[in-house]
N, C-alpha and C positions, 0 to 999 in steps of 0.2 A: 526182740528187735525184728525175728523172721517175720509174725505177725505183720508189725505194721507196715512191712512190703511190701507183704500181700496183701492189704487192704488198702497203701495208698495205689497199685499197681493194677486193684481190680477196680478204687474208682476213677482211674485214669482210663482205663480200657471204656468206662461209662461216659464220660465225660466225651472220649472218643465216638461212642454210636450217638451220642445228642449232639452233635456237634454236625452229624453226616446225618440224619435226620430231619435236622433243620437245615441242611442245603438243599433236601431233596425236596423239604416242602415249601421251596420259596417260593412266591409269585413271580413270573413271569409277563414284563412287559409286553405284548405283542402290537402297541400302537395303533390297536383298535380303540375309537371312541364311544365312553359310555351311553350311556340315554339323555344323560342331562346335558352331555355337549350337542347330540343330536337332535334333542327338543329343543334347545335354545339356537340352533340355526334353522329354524320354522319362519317360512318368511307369509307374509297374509295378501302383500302386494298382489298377486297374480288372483284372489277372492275379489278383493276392493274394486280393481281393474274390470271384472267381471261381473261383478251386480250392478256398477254404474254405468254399463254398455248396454244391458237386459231391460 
C-alpha cells in the first residue's frame, strides 16, 4: 500500500510542474494587430487620386 502512495504522490507532484508549465508558456495577448489585419486596412484611394492628377 506504501508503494502506491508513492507513486500516486510522485505523479501528482508531476502533474503539478505540467500544470505550472503550461501557465508559464501561455500566449499572451498584448493587442497588437497581426499583418493580415494590417494588410487588409491598405487603402489605394490616395494612388488612384494621384495618377489621375499626373
Amino acid at each position: 500500500m506504501e508503494g502506491l502512495e508513492v507513486s500516486l504522490a510522485g505523479a501528482q507532484d508531476k502533474l503539478a510542474q505540467l500544470d505550472a508549465e503550461e501557465a508559464r508558456q501561455r500566449t499572451i495577448d498584448l493587442g497588437m494587430p497581426t499583418f493580415s489585419n494590417l494588410a487588409g486596412r491598405t487603402s489605394t484611394a490616395n494612388l488612384t487620386q494621384r495618377s489621375s492628377t499626373h
